[in-house]
N, C-alpha and C positions, 0 to 999 in steps of 0.2 A: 352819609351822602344825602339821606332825606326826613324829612321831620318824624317819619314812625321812625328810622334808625335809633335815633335822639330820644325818643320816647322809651324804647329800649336800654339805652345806655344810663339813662339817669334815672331807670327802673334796677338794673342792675348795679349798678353803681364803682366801675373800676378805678383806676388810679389813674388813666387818662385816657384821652380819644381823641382820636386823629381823622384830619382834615388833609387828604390827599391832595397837592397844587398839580403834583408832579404826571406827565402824559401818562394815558393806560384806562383804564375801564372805571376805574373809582376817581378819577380826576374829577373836582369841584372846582369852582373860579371864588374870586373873593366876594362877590355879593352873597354866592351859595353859605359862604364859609360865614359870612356877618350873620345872615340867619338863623342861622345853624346855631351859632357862637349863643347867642341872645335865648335860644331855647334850652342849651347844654346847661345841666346842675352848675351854678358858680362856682361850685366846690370841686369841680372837676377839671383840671387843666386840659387846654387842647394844642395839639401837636400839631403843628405844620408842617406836611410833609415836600423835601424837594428832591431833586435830581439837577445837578449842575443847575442851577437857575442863577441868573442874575443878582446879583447884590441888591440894586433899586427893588428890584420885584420882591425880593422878603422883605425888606425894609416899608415897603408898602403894607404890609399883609401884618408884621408887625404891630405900624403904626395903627392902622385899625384898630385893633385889639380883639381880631377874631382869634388869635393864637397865642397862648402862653408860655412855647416853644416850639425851635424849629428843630426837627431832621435832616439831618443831610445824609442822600443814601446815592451820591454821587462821588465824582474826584475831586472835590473842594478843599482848599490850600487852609492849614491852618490859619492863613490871615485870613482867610472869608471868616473863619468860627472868633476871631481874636473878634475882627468887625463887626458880627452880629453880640456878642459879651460885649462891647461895649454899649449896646443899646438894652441893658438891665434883659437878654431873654437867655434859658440857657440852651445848650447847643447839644445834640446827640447825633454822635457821629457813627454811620453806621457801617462795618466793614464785614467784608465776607472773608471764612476762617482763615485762607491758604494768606489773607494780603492784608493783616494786623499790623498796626504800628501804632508809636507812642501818639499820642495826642494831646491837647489840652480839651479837648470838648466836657461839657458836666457830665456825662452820660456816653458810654459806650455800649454800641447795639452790634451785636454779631446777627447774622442775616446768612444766606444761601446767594443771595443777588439778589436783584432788582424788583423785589416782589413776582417773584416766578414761581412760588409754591414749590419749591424744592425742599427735601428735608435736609436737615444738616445732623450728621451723627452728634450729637451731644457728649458724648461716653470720651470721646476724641480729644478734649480740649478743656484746658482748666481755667478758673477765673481766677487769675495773676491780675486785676487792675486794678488800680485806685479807685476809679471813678465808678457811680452804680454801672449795673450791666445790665443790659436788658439783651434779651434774646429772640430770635424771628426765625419764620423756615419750614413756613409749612406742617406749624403747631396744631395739633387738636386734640378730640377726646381722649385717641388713641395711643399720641404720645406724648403730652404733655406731662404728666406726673413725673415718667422716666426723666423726660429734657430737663424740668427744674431738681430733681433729685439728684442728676449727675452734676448739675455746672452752679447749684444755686444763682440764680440771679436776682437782681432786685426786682424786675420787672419782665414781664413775656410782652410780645406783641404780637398780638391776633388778627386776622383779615379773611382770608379764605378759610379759614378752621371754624369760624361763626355764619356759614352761607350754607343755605340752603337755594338751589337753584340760582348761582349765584347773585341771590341778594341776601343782606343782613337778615340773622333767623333772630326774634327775640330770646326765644328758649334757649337756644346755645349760644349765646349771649352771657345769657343770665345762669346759667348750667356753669360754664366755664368760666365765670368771675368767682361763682361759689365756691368751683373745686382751687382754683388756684390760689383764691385768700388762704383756704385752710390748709395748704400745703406750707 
């Protein structure tokens, strides 16, 4: 959300970082995100994250180049993810446990909902997909080892698990990139 975050992130160095469109407390607009984009390690992709949004409006956000990929952590039709694959980005589609289904997205993300900081028992559910997995739900110090040791995933995605008062902490930032590469 702000250039110390960013300072942190390309100090710790993960496999990606996201750029919230979508309403809530971490929401950025697109000039925030070009900023942001332009200070992020090049080597780092960033994620754009939405909720039901408009077509034009990713397409916009896209064409920028403040994002490398989008999420979609809405009710979006396989043809919105067809439409954005056609514009070379890839697409992670992000579902919660009870409401899985096939997809073509590059990336499937299991989640608790809508960034509510819910946990999701991990122990519960197995990775049956083709595509990577990445996992969300109210990860942190405490449970984090357990959740990728039970479901393997390709990827964790972190947000309230790295706040301190709710803002981004460098330290568990960079704490929890460490422990999660080595796992």
């Amino acid at each position: 959300m702000t250039p110390k975050d960013i300072e942190a992130i390309n100090i710790a160095k993960p496999d990606l970082a996201g750029f919230i469109f979508a309403p809530g407390r971490h929401q950025i607009n697109l000039s925030q995100a070009m900023v942001l984009r332009k200070k992020l390690n090049k080597e780092i992709p960033s994620v754009g994250v939405f909720v039901d949004a408009p077509l034009e409006e990713m397409h916009k956000v896209i064409k920028s180049k403040a994002v490398s990929m989008i999420q979609l952590h809405g009710s979006e039709s396989e043809t919105v993810i067809e439409k954005l694959q056609q514009q070379n980005i890839p697409v992670i589609k992000v579902f919660k446990p009870d409401q899985i289904r096939k997809t073509q997205a590059d990336y499937v993300m299991l989640d608790s909902g809508k960034g509510d900081g819910k946990r999701v028992q991990w122990q519960d559910y197995q990775n049956d997909f083709s595509q990577p997995l990445i996992i969300a739900g109210n990860l942190n110090f405490k449970n984090i080892t357990s959740a990728v040791k039970a479901i393997k995933p390709q990827f964790v995605d972190l947000s309230r698990g790295v706040e301190t008062d709710n803002q981004k902490d460098p330290q568990k930032i960079n704490e929890i990139v460490k422990l999660v590469h080595q796992l």
